[in-house]
KEVONU-878973 format. One record per residue (C-alpha): residue number from 0; residue in three letters; x, y, z. Coordinates in steps of 0.02 Angstrom, whole numbers. Each point is the difference from the previous one (the first is absolute). Layout:
BEGIN
[pt NUM, ALA, [X, Y, Z]]
...
This chain:
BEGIN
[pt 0, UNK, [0, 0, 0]]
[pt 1, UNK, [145, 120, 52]]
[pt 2, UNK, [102, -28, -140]]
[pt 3, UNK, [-179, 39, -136]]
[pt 4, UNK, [-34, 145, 121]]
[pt 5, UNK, [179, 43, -40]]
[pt 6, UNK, [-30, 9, -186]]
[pt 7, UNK, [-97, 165, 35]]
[pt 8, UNK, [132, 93, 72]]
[pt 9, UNK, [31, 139, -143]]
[pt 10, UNK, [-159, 38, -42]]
[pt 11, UNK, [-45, -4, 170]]
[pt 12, UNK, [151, 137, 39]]
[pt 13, UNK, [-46, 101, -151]]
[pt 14, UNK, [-166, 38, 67]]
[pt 15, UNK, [61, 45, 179]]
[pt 16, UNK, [132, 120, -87]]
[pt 17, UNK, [-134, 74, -105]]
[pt 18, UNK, [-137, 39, 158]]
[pt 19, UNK, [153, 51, 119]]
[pt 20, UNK, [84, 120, -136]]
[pt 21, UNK, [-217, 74, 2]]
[pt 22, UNK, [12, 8, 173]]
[pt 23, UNK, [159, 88, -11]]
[pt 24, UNK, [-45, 131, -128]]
[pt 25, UNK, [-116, 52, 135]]
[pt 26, UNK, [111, 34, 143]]
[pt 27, UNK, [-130, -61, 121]]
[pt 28, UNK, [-135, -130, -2]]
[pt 29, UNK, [-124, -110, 95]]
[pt 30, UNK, [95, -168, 2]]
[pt 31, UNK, [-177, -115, -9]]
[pt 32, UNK, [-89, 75, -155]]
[pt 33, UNK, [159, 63, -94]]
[pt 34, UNK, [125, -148, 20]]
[pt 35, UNK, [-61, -133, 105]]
[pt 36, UNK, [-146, -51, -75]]
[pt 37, UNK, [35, 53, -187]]
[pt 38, UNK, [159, -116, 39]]
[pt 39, UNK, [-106, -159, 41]]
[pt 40, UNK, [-129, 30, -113]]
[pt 41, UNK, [101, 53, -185]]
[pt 42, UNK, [68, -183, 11]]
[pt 43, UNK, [-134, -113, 65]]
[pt 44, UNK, [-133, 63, -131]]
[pt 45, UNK, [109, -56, -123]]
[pt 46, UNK, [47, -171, 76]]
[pt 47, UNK, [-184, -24, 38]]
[pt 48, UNK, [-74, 59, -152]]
[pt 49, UNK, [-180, 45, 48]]
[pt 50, UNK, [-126, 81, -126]]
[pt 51, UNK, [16, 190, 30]]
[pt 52, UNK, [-178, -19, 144]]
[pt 53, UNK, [137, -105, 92]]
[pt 54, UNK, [140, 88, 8]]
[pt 55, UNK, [-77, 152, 40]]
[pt 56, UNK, [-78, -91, 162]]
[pt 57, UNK, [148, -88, 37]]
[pt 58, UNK, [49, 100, 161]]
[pt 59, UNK, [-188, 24, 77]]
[pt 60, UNK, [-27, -206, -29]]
[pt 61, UNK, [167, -23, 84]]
[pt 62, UNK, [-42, 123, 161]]
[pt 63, UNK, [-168, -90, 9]]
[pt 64, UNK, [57, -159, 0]]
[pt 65, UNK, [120, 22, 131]]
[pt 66, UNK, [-122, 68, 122]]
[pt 67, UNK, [-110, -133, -36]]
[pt 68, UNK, [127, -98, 82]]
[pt 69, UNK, [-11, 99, 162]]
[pt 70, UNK, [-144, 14, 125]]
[pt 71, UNK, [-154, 39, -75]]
[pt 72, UNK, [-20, 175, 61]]
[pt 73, UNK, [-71, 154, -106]]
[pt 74, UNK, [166, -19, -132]]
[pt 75, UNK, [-55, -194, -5]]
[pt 76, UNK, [-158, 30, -58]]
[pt 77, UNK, [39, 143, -86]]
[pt 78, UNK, [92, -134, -108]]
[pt 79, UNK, [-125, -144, -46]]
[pt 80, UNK, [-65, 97, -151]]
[pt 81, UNK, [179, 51, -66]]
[pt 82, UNK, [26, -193, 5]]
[pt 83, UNK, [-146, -50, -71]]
[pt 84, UNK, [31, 131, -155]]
[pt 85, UNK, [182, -90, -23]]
[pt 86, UNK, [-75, -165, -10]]
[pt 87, UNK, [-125, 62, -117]]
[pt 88, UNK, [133, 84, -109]]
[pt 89, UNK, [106, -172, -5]]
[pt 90, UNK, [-137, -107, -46]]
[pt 91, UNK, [-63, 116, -124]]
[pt 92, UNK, [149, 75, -92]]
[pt 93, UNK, [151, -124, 35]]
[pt 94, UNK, [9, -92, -147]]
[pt 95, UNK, [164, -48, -109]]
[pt 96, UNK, [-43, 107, -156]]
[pt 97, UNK, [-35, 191, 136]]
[pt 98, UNK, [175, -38, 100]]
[pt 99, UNK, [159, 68, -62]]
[pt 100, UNK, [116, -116, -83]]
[pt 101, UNK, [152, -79, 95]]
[pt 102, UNK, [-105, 44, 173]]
[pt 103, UNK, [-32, -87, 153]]
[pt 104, UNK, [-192, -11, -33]]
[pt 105, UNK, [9, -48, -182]]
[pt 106, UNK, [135, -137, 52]]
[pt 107, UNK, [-126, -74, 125]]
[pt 108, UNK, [-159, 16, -104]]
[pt 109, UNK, [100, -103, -131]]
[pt 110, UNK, [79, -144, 100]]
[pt 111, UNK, [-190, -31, 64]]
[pt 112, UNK, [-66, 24, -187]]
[pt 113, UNK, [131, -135, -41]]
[pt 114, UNK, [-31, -96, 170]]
[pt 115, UNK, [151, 9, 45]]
[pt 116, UNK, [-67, 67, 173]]
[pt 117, UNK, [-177, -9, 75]]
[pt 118, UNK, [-110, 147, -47]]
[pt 119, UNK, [-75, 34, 170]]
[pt 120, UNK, [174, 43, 37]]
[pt 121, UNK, [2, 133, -112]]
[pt 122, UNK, [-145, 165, 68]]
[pt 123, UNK, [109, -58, 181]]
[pt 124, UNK, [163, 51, -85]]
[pt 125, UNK, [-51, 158, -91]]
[pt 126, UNK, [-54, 53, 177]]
[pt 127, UNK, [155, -28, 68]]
[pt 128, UNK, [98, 73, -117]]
[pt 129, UNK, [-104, 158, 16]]
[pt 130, UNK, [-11, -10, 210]]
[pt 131, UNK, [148, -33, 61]]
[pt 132, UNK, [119, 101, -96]]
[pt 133, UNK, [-29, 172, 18]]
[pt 134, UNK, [-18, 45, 184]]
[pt 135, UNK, [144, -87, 90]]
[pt 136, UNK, [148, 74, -120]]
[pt 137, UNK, [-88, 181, 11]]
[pt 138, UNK, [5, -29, 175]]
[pt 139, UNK, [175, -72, -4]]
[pt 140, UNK, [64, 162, -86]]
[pt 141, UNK, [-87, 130, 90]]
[pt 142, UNK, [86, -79, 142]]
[pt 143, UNK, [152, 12, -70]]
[pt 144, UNK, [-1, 176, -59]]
[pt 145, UNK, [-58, 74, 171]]
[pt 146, UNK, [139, -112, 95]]
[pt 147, UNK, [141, 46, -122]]
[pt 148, UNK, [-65, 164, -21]]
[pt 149, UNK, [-10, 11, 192]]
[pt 150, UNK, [189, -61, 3]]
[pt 151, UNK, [119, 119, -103]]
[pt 152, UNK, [153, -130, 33]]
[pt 153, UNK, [-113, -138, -79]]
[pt 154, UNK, [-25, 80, -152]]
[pt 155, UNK, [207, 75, -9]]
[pt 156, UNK, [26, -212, 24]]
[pt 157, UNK, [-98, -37, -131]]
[pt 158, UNK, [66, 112, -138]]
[pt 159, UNK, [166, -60, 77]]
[pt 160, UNK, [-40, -186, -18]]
[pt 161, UNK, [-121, -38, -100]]
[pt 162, UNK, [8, -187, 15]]
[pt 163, UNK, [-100, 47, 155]]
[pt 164, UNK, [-150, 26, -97]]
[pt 165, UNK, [-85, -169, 34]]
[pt 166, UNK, [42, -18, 182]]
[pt 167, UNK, [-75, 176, 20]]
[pt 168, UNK, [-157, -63, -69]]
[pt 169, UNK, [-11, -149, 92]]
[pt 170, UNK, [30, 114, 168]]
[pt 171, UNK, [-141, 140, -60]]
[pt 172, UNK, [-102, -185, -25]]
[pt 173, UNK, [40, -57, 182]]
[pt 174, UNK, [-35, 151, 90]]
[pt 175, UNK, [-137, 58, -81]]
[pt 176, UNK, [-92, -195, -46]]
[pt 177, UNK, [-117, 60, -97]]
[pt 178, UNK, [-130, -124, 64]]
[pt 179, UNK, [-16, 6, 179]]
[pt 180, UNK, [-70, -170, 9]]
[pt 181, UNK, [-111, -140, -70]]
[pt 182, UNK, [-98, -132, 80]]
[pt 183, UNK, [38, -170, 16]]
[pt 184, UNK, [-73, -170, 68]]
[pt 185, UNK, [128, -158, 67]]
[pt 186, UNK, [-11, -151, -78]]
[pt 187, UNK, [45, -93, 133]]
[pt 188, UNK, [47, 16, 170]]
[pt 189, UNK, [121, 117, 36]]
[pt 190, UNK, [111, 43, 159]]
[pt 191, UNK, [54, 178, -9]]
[pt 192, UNK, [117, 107, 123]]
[pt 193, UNK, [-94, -87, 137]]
[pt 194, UNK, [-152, 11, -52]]
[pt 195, UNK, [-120, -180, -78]]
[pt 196, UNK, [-91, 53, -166]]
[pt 197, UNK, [-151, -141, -35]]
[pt 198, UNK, [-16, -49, -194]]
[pt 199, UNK, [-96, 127, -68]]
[pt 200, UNK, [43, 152, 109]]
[pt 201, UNK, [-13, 172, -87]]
[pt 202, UNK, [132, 108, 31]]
[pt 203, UNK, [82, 176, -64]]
[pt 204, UNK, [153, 10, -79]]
[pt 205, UNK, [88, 161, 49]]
[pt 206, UNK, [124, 19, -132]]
[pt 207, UNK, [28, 181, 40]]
[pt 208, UNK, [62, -64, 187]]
[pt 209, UNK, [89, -166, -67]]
[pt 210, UNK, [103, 119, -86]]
[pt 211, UNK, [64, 136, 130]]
[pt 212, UNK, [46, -144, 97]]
[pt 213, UNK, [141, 67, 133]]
[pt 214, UNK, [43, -184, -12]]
[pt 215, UNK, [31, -29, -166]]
[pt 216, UNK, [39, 190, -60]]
[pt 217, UNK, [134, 101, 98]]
[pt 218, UNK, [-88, 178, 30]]
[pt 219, UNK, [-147, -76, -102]]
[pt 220, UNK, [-80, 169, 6]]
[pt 221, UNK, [151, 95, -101]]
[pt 222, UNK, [-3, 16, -190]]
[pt 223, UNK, [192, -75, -33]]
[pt 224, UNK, [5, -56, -213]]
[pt 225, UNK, [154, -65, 60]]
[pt 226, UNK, [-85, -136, 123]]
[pt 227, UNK, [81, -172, -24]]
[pt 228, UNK, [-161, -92, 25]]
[pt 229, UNK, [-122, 125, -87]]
[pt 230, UNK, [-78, -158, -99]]
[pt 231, UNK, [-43, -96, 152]]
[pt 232, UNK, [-151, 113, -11]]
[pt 233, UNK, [-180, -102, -7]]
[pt 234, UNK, [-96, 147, -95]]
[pt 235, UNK, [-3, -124, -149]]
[pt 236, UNK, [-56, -143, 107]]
[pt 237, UNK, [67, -173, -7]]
[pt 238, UNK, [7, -166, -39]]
[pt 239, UNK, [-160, -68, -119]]
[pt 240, UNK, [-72, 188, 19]]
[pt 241, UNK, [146, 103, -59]]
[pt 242, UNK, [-41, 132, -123]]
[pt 243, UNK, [12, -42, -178]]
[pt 244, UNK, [34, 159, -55]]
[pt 245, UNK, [131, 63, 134]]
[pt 246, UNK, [160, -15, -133]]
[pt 247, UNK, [-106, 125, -129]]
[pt 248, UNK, [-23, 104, 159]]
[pt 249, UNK, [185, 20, 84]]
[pt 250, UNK, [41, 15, -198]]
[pt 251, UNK, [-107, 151, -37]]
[pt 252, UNK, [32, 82, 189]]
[pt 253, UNK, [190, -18, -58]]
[pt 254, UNK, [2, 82, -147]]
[pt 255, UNK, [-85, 144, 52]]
[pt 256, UNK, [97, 11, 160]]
[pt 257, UNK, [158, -2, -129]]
[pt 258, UNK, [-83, 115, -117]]
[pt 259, UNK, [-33, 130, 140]]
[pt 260, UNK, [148, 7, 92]]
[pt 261, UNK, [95, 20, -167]]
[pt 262, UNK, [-93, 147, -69]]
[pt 263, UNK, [-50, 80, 150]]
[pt 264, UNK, [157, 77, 119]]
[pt 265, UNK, [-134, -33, 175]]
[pt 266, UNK, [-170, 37, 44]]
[pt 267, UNK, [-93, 55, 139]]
[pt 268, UNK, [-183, -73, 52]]
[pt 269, UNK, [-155, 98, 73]]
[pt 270, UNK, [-125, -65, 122]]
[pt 271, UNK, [-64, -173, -81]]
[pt 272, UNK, [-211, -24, -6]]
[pt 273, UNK, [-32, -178, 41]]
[pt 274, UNK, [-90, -113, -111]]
[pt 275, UNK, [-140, -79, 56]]
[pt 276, UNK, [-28, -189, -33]]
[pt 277, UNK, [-31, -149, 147]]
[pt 278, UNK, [143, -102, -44]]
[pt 279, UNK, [125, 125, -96]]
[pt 280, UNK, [133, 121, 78]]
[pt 281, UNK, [41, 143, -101]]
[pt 282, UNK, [-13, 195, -31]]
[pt 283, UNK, [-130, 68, -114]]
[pt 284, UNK, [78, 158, -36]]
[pt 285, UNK, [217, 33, 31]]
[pt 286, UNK, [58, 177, -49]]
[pt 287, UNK, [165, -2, -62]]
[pt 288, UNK, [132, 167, -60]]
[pt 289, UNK, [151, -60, -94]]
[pt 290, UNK, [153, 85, 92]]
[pt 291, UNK, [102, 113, -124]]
């Protein structure tokens, strides 16, 4: 998977160049709608390859969905209908011959039309595509900006050392985890830091505490690019239920981190607006000024 991922790399730079070198030409700018999400979503429409209904929805299906996932408070509701217009979209306008060639969605449509794969596999897929791959790296990156941009010697190592790039975005990942936490049920029995778990126990899964664990991260609550462990973080989960997209992710965050310490001498952030979703962490609004 890394190594397809990998085959994305230029284009994938060229774009971050081109929305940091906007951002740039600006002098100042709000780091969520003028680089963080342009950033995620210039490259997955393309890889995707939704009609143009789709990708213009792509980042309200993918807020919804997440707080779906969440406790069903005003947000959660707020949500059912957003879902229930994605699923109407896939069923009625994913087909082989409306998806862009060489995409994700016309790839799957045609292994199923060749059953190669099952086809009830393939509305789940599209939704997945379009759900989880938005919100987390916008998340990632705000976080990122406002801790580097919080950090003058962060961004002076950077430009310095470059190679840093990708164990910067791994630390803006870890502190930040943009998902707080999921559900999840045991399987079995399970014996836990003292505590007995009975098959079929429900618990919560506190990513964002698993990783500023004093135990496992020295000073677990400093931003340090240069942290030895960085990718011990959980933020991408584990095992059977690690993300399938997390090498397109720490891919794009790296690029732009490279692209943005390279054109831009240092940067200082405003007060950041939250975001609000149930399960995601992450600022809504970021103002940035480029330093001179």
């Amino acid at each position: 998977m890394r190594d397809n991922i990998e085959t994305l790399r230029f284009h994938i730079q060229s774009v971050a160049k081109d929305i940091v070198a906007a951002c740039v030409a600006k002098g100042s700018f709000e780091a969520i709608t003028d680089l963080a999400q342009p950033r995620a979503l210039t490259v997955l429409r393309d890889l995707i390859g939704l009609p143009d209904f789709g990708r213009e929805n792509m980042l309200k299906w993918s807020s919804a969905a997440f707080d779906m996932q969440g406790i069903q408070n005003s947000r959660g509701q707020a949500a059912r209908p957003v879902i229930a217009e994605t699923k109407e979209f896939i069923i009625r306008e994913v087909r082989p011959e409306a998806l862009n060639s060489d995409s994700w969605s016309r790839r799957i449509t045609e292994l199923a039309a060749r059953g190669e794969i099952d086809s009830e596999i393939v509305p789940f897929a599209i939704r997945a595509y379009i759900n989880l791959s938005l919100d987390t790296t916008i998340s990632a990156i705000g976080h990122f900006i406002f801790q580097a941009g919080s950090n003058p010697e962060t961004w002076a190592k950077l430009k310095h050392n470059p190679s840093l790039a990708l164990n910067a975005a791994h630390e803006a990942i870890r502190i930040g985890t943009p998902i707080r936490s999921f559900s999840r049920h045991t399987s079995k029995p399970v014996e836990a830091a003292g505590h007995h778990l009975s098959e079929g126990a429900r618990l919560m899964i506190l990513y964002a505490s698993a990783n500023r664990d004093k135990t496992v991260f020295a000073q677990a609550d400093q931003f340090d690019i240069e942290r030895r462990n960085a990718r011990r973080h959980l933020a991408f989960g584990a095992g059977i239920q690690i993300c399938a997209g997390m090498h397109l992710a720490l891919l794009e965050i790296e690029c732009l981190i490279l692209a943005m310490t390279q054109q831009m001498p240092a940067v200082d952030v405003g007060t950041p607006k939250v975001a609000m979703n149930n399960p995601i962490c992450a600022f809504a609004e970021l103002p940035v000024r480029i330093q001179d």
